[in-house]
N, C-alpha and C positions, 0 to 999 in steps of 0.2 A: 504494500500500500504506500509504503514511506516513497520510494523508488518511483512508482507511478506520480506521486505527485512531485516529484525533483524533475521530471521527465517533462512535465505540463511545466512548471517553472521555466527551465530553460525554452519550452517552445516559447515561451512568453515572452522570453527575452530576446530572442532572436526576431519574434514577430515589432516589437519595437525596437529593432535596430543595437542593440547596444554591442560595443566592440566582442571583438574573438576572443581577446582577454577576459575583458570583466565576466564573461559567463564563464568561461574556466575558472576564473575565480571562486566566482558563487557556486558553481558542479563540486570543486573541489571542500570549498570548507562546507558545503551541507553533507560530503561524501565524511569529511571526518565525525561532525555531528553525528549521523546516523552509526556510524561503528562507535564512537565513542558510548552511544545509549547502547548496543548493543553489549559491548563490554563491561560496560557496567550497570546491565539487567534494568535498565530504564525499564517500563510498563507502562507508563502516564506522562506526562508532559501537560499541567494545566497552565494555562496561559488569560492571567487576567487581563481586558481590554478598560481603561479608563475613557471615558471621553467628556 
């Protein structure tokens, strides 16, 4: 699921333009994000929204 939505991310980024770089950028540190939770047994992730 995690994968799938890094997948849409990057088409996203590419559908507005942004360089070759910065999406390697952002593929690469969500790619460590995602192992990092798996190593250390993440389950949840809540993320409060203030507005």
């Amino acid at each position: 699921m995690l994968k799938d939505l890094l997948e849409e991310f990057i088409l996203e980024l590419q559908m507005q333009n942004y360089s070759s770089r910065t999406i390697k950028s952002y593929k690469n540190n969500n790619s460590l994000m995602f192992t990092f939770g798996k190593l250390t047994n993440i389950k949840r992730l809540h993320i409060e929204v203030s507005m």
